[in-house]
C-alpha positions in Angstrom: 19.4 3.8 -17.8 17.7 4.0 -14.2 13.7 3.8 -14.3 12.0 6.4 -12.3 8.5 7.2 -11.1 8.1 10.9 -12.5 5.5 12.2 -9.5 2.7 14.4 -9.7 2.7 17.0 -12.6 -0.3 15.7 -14.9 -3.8 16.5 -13.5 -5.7 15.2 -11.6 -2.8 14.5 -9.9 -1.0 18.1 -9.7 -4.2 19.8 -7.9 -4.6 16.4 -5.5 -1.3 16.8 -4.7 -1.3 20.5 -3.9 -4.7 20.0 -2.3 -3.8 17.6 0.3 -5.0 17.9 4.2 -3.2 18.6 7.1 -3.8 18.7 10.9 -7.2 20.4 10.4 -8.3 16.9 9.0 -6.0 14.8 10.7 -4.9 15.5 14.2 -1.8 15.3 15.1 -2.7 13.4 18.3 -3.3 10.3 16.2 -1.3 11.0 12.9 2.5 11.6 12.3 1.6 14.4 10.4 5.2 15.5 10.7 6.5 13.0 8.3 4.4 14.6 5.6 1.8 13.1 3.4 2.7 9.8 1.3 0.5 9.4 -1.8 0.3 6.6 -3.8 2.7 3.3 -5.8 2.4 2.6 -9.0 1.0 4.3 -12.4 -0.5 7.8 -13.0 -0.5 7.2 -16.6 -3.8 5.5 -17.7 -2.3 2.1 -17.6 -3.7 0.6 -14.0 -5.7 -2.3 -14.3 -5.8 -2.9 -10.4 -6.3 -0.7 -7.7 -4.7 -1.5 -4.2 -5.9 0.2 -0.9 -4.0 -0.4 1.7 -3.8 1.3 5.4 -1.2 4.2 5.9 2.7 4.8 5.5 5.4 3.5 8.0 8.7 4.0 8.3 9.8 2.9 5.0 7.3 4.7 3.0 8.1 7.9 5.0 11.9 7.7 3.7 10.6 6.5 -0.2 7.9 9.0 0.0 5.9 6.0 -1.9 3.2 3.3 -0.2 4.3 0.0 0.4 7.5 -0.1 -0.3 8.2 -2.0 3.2 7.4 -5.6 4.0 3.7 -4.9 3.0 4.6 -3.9 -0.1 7.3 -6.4 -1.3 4.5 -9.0 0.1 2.1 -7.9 -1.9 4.2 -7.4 -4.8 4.5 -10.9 -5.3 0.7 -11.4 -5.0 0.5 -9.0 -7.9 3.3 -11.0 -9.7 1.0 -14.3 -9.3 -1.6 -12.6 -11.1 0.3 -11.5 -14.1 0.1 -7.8 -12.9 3.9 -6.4 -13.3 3.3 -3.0 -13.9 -0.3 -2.5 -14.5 -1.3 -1.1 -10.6 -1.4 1.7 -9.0 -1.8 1.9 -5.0 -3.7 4.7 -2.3 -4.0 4.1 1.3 -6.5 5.0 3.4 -4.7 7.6 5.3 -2.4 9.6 3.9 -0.4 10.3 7.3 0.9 7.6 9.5 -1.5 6.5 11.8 -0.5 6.8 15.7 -2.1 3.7 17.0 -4.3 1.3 16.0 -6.8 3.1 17.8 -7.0 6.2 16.2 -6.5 4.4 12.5 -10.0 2.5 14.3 -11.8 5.8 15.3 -10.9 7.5 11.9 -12.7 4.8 10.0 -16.0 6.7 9.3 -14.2 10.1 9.2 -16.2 11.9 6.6 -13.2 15.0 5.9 -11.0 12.2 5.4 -12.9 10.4 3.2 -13.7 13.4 0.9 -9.8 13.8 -0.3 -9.1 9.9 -0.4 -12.5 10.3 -2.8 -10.8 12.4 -4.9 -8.3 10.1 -5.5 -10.4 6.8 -6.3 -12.5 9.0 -8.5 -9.4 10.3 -10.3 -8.1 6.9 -10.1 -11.0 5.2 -11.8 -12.1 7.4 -13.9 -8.8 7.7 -15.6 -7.9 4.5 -15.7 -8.8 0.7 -16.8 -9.3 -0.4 -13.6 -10.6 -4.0 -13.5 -10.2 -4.5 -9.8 -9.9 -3.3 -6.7 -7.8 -4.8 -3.6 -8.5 -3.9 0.2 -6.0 -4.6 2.1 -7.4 -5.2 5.8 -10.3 -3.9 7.5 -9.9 -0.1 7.5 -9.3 -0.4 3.3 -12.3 -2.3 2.9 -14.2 0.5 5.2 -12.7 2.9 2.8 -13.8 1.2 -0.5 -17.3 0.6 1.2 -17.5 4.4 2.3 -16.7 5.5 -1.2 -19.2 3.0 -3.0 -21.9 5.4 -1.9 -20.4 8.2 -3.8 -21.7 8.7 -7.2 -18.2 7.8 -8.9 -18.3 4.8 -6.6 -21.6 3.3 -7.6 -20.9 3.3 -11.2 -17.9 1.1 -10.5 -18.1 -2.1 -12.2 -14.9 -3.6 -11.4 -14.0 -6.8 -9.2 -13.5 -6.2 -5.8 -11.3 -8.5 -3.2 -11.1 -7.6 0.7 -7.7 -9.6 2.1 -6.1 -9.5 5.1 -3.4 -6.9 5.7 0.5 -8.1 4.3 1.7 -8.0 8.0 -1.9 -9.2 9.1 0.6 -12.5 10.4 2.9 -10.1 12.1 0.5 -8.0 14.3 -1.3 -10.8 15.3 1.8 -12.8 16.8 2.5 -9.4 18.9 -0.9 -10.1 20.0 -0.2 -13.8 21.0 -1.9 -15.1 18.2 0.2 -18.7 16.9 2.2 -17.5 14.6 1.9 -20.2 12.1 -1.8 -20.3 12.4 -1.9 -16.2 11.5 0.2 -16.9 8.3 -2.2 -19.9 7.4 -4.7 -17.2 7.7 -3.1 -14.5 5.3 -2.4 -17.2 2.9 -5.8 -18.8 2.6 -7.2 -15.3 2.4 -4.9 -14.3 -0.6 -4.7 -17.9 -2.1 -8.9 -16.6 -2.6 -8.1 -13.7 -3.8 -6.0 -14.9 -6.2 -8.8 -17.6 -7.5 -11.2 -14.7 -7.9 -8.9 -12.4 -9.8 -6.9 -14.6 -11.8 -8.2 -14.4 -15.4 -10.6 -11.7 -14.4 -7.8 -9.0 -15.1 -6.1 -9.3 -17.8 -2.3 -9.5 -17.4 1.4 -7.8 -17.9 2.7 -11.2 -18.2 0.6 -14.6 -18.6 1.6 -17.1 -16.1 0.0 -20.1 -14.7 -1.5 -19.2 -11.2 0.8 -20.7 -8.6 -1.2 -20.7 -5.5 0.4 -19.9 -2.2 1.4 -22.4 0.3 1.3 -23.0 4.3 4.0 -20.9 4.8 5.0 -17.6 3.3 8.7 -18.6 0.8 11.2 -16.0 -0.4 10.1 -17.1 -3.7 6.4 -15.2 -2.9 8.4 -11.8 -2.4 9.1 -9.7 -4.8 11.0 -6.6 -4.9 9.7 -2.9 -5.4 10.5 -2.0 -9.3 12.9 1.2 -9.5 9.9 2.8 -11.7 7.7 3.0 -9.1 10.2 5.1 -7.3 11.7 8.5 -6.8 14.7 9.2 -9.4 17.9 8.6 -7.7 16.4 6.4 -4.6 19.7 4.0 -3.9 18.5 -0.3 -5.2 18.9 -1.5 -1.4 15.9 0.9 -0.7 13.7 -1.3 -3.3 15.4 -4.7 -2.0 13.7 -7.9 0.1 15.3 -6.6 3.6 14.2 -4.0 6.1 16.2 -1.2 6.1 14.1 1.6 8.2 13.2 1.7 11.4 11.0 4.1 14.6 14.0 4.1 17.4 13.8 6.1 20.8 14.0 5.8 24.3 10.5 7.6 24.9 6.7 7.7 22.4 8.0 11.1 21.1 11.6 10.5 20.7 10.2 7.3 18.8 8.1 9.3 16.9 10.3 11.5 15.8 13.1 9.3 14.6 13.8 7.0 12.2 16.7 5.0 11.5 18.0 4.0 7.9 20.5 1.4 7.6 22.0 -0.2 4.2 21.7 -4.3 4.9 25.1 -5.5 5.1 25.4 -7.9 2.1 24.2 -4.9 -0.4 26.9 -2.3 0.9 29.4 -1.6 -1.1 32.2 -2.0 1.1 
């Protein structure tokens, strides 16, 4: 028996899927709008205890059609794990499309028709569910949370709230010429924060001691997507700890429009 994510038919979640924006909202000049919209991880079933808000969809979540399903998202499953928190999330981003440079995810911050639909959602979100905390992940989330705390819905939220840095925070800062080492030591000490606030604070899948991250990020702080979180039928080595999606082309628009799946070689079948 294969666990599945079963999408969008119950309301709320029918209409705000029907409902979503498009270029008149988000131009294509700074989005991939091409790729479609990508809307949430997780549960839509009035079980999610935490609420994660992260940034927008890359080239993994555009082939899952689910967030963080990429190295962000098996990152910051195992941050869940350390909390206890198996099954009890669900996740949003802060734009729906793929942002087109940092830039434009930067000059969208603020954007007001954006902010009404992504509203919709963390009222839905919260007012349907337990949630006991919400996570930003990175700077544009925790704009997005702070935007919507002046909502109505959003000031009678009484829930935790933790700003972290971004999963691939290290990775984009290296590119930048940042020390590597000294970038992960800065994720980590953010999370390992995080994880002091929040531990005991929700109340967990699974009780388990807190085991506080390290210097260095381990394979033993991954974990990988769960099949339920997913569209039925989506093959395991799409869930696994190993990139397998990528944005190839010689040129910005040949880039754009193209990306490349490949099965990791130790989980073909041949």
């Amino acid at each position: 028996m294969h666990e599945f994510d079963p999408g969008y038919a119950l309301e709320p979640y029918a209409t705000l899927a029907r409902s979503y924006p498009g270029p008149e909202v988000y131009p294509a000049e700074d989005f991939r709008i091409e790729w479609g919209p990508i809307f949430h991880r997780g549960r839509l079933d009035g079980t999610a205890r935490v609420l994660v808000l992260g940034q927008d969809p890359a080239a993994h979540e555009a082939i899952a059609r689910r967030i963080l399903v990429g190295t962000a998202g098996r990152r910051f499953q195992g941050f869940l794990g350390k909390l206890g928190i198996d099954t009890s999330y669900v996740m949003i981003n802060t734009y729906l499309y793929s942002v087109y440079g940092q830039h434009a995810g930067n000059a969208h911050a603020t954007d007001p028709d954006i902010a009404l639909h992504r509203h919709a959602w963390l009222d839905a979100l919260t007012g349907h569910n337990p949630i006991q905390a919400v996570i930003a992940l990175g700077s544009l989330a925790d704009t997005a949370f702070h935007t919507w705390r002046k909502t109505p819905a959003g000031a009678a939220f009484t829930g935790a709230y933790q700003h972290v840095l971004h999963p691939t925070y290290p990775d984009s800062a290296a590119a930048s010429g940042a020390d590597p080492v000294e970038a992960m030591t800065k994720l980590l000490t953010s999370w390992n924060t995080a994880l002091d606030a929040l531990h005991g604070t929700v109340t967990a899948d699974t009780d388990r001691p807190l085991v506080r991250y390290g210097s260095i990020l381990t394979a033993a702080d991954l974990a990988t997507i769960p099949e339920a979180d997913l569209p039925p039928g989506l093959p395991a080595w799409m869930r696994s700890d190993e990139p397998w999606a990528a944005r190839k082309g010689a040129t910005s628009a040949e880039k754009r429009a193209t990306i490349t799946v490949r099965i990791p070689e130790d989980l073909r079948p041949f």
